[in-house]
C-alpha positions in Angstrom: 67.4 6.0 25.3 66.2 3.6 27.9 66.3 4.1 32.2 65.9 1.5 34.6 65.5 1.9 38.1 65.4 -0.9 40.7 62.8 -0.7 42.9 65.1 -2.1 45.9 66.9 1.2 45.8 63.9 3.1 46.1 62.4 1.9 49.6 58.9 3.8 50.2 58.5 5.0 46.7 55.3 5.0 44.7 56.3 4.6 41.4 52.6 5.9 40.4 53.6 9.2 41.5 56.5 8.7 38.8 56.9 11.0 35.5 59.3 12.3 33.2 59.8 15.7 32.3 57.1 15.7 29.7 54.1 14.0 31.5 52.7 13.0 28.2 55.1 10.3 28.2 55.0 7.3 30.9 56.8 5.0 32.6 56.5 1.3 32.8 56.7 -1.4 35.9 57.1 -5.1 37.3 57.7 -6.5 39.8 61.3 -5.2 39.9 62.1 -2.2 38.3 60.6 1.0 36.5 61.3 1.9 33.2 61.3 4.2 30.4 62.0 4.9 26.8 62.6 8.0 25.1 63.3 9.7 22.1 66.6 12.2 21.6 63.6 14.4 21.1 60.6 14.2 22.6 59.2 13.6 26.5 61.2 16.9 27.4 64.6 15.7 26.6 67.2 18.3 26.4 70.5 18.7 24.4 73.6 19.7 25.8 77.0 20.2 24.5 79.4 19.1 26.8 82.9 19.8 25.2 84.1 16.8 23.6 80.6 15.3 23.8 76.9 15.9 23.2 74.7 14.7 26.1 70.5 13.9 26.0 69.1 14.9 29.4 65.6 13.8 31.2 64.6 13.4 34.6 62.4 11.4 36.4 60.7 12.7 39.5 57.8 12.6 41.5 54.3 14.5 41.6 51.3 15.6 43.4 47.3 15.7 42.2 45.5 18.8 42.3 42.6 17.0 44.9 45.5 15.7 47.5 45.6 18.0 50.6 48.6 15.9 52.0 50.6 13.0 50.9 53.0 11.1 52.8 55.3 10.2 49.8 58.7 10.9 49.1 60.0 13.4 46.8 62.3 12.3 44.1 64.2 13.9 41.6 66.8 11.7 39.1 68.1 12.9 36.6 69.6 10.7 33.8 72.1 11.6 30.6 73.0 9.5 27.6 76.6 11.3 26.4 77.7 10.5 22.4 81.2 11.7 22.1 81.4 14.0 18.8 84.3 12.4 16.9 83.8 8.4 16.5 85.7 5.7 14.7 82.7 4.5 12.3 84.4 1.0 12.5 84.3 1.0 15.8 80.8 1.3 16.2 80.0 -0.7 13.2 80.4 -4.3 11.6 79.3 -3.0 8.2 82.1 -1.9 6.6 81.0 -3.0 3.3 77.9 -0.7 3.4 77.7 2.5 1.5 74.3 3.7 3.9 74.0 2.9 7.7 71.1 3.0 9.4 70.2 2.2 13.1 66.8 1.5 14.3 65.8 -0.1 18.0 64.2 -3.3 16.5 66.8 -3.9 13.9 69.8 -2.9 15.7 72.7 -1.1 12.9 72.0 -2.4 9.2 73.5 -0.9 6.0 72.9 -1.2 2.0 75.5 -1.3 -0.8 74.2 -0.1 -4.0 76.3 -1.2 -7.7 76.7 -1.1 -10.7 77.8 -4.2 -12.5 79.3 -5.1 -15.6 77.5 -7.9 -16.6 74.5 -9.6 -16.1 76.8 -12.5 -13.4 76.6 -9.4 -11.3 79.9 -10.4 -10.1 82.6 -7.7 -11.8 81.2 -4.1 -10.3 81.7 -0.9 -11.9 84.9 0.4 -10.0 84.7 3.8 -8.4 87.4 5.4 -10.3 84.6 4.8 -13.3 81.7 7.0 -12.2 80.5 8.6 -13.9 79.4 5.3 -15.9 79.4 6.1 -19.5 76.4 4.6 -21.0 74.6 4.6 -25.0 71.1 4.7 -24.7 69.2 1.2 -25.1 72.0 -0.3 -23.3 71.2 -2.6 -21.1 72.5 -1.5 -17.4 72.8 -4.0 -14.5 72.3 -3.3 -10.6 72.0 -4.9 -7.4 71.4 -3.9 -3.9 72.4 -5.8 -1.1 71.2 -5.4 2.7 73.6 -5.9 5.5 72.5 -6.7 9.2 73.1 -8.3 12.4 69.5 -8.9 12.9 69.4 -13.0 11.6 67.4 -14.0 8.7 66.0 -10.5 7.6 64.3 -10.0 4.1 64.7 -7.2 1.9 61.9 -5.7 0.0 62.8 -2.9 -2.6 59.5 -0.8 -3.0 60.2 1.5 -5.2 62.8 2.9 -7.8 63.1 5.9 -9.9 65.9 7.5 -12.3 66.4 11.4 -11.7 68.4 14.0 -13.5 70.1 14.7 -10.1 71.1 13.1 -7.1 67.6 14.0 -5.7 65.6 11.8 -4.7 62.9 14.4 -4.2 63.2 15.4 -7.9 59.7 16.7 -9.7 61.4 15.2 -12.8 61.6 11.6 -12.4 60.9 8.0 -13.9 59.1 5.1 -12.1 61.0 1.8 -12.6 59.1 0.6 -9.2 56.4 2.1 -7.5 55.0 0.4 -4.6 56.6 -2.9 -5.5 55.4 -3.3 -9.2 57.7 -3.1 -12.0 56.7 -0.1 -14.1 59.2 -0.2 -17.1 58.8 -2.6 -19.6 62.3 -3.1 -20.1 63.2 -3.7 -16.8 63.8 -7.4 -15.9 64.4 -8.7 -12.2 67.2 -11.4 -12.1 67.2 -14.2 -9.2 68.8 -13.7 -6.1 68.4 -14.1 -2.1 66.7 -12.7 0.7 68.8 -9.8 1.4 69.9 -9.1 -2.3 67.8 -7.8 -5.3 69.6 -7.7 -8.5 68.0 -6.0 -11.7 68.7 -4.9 -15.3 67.1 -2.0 -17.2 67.8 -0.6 -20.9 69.3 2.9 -20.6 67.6 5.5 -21.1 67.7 9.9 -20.6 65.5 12.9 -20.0 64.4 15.0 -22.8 65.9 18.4 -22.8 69.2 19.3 -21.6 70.2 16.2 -19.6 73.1 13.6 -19.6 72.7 12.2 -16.7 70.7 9.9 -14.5 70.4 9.0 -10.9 68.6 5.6 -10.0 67.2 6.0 -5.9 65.6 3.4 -4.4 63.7 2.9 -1.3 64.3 -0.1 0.5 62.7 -2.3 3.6 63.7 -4.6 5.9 61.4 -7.0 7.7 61.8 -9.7 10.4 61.3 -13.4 8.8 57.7 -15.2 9.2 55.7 -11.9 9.6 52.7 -12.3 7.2 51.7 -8.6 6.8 54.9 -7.0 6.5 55.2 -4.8 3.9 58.1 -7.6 1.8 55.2 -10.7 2.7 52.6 -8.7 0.4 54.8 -7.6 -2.3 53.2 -5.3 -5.4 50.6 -3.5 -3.7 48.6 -1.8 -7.4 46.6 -0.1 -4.5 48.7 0.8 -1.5 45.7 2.0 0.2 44.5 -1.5 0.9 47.5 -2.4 2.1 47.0 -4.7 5.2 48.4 -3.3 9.1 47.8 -6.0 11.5 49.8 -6.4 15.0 53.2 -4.8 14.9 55.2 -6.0 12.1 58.7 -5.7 12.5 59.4 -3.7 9.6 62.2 -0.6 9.2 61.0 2.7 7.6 61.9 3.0 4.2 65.7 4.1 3.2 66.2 6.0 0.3 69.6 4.7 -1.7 71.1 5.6 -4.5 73.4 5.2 -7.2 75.2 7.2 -10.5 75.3 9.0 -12.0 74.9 7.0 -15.7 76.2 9.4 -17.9 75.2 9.6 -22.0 77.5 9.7 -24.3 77.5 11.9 -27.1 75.5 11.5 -29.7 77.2 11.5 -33.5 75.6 14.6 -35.4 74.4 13.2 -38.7 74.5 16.7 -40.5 78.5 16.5 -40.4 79.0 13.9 -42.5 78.7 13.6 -46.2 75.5 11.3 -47.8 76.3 9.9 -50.9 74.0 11.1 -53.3 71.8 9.1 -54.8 69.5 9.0 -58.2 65.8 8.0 -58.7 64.7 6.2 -62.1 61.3 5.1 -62.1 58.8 3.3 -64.5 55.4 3.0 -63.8 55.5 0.5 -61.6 58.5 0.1 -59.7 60.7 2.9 -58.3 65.1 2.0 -58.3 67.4 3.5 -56.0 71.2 3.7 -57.3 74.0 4.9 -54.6 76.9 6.6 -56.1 
């Protein structure tokens, strides 16, 4: 949350004597207003429940040094509240009704991701929801796309990495890299054209050993602001992510985890219950013939 005070309603106050609750975090000036901005939870700020809504309290007020015998400064005390009312319309608040994940950070305003499944490699026809779980064969070839959605203009999407679980877990021990750090890992897995904010793929089916039929793809996915040369979607496959360039402030979001499934095997035909013809070996000494009966 942000404050603003005008400094014309403030006559005689030195807004170097200024803090917030937590002293650790400062204000800012110019030439007509102070200002700050905090976290829901940090610099002090306090949560309240205030019936129908939840409130984030600070305060700003003024302070003495230890070496000042007296001052001739006003004392101030403001305190300020952002209130969040606990029952929302989402569409209310949001232009992203299309999006299956909604995010919100300061420098990219609200911004969401739909995840499919499609049935073809057009990616036009998606897997409906009444479908899921998607029966698949192993070595089929399964088709996916991601799309970013934003009111920030002209945004570019980076998908950095992608893995299949047994679970919807993206924290899994037991998983698969498809992408890691923004190289393709899986040799079957083909990355079809598509825009900015869009990243259609294709990968052949596959399961974990043991006692699974299912899998999970999660991916973690970037948005960065157009024309910034070391964001983490300008440098792409990184094989060592500890060289990875940080110059200036890129405008960049934290990664999103997003996922999709589950893909769901179907069963296998046991060979054992059907019946093999037999068959008859006759050999000379050079050849060997095989006759079905």
């Amino acid at each position: 949350m942000t404050v603003t005070l005008e400094k014309a309603s403030m006559p005689g106050i030195d807004e170097n004597f200024l803090k917030l609750k937590d002293p650790s975090c400062s204000l800012t000036s110019n030439d007509t207003h102070v200002m700050g901005t905090i976290s829901f939870t940090t610099c002090g700020t306090e949560l309240q429940d205030r019936g129908d809504y939840i409130a984030f309290k600070n305060e700003i007020h003024s302070f003495e040094r230890p070496d000042e015998l007296i001052i001739r400064r006003r004392t101030v005390e403001i305190d300020f509240a952002c209130e969040f009312p606990k029952t929302i319309s989402i569409s209310s608040y949001y232009n992203l009704h299309q999006s299956d994940y909604i995010f919100t950070e300061s420098s990219f305003g609200s911004f969401g991701y739909t995840f499919e499944i499609f049935i073809d490699s057009n990616f036009i026809n998606k897997v409906e929801a009444n479908a899921y779980p998607v029966q698949v064969k192993l070595l089929e070839m399964i088709y996916m796309g991601i799309q970013a959605n934003s009111d920030f203009p002209n945004v570019t999407m980076f998908v950095e990495s992608c893995k299949g679980t047994p679970d919807d877990n993206p924290e899994n021990p037991l998983s698969y890299d498809l992408i890691k750090n923004g190289c393709v890992k899986d040799e079957t897995m083909k990355i079809h054209s598509s825009d900015q904010t869009s990243f259609n793929f294709a990968v052949q089916a596959f399961k974990f050993s043991g006692d699974y039929d299912q899998v999970y793809v999660t991916c973690s996915v970037i948005l960065c602001e157009p024309g910034s040369p070391f964001s983490r979607c300008a440098q792409g496959c990184l094989s060592d992510p500890s060289r990875r360039r940080r110059r200036g402030l890129n405008k960049e979001t934290t990664g999103h985890y997003i996922t999709q499934g589950p893909l769901q095997f179907e069963k296998e035909t046991n060979l054992s219950s059907h019946s093999i013809p037999s068959t008859n070996y006759y050999t000379t000494p050079n050849t060997m013939v095989v006759v079905d009966y």
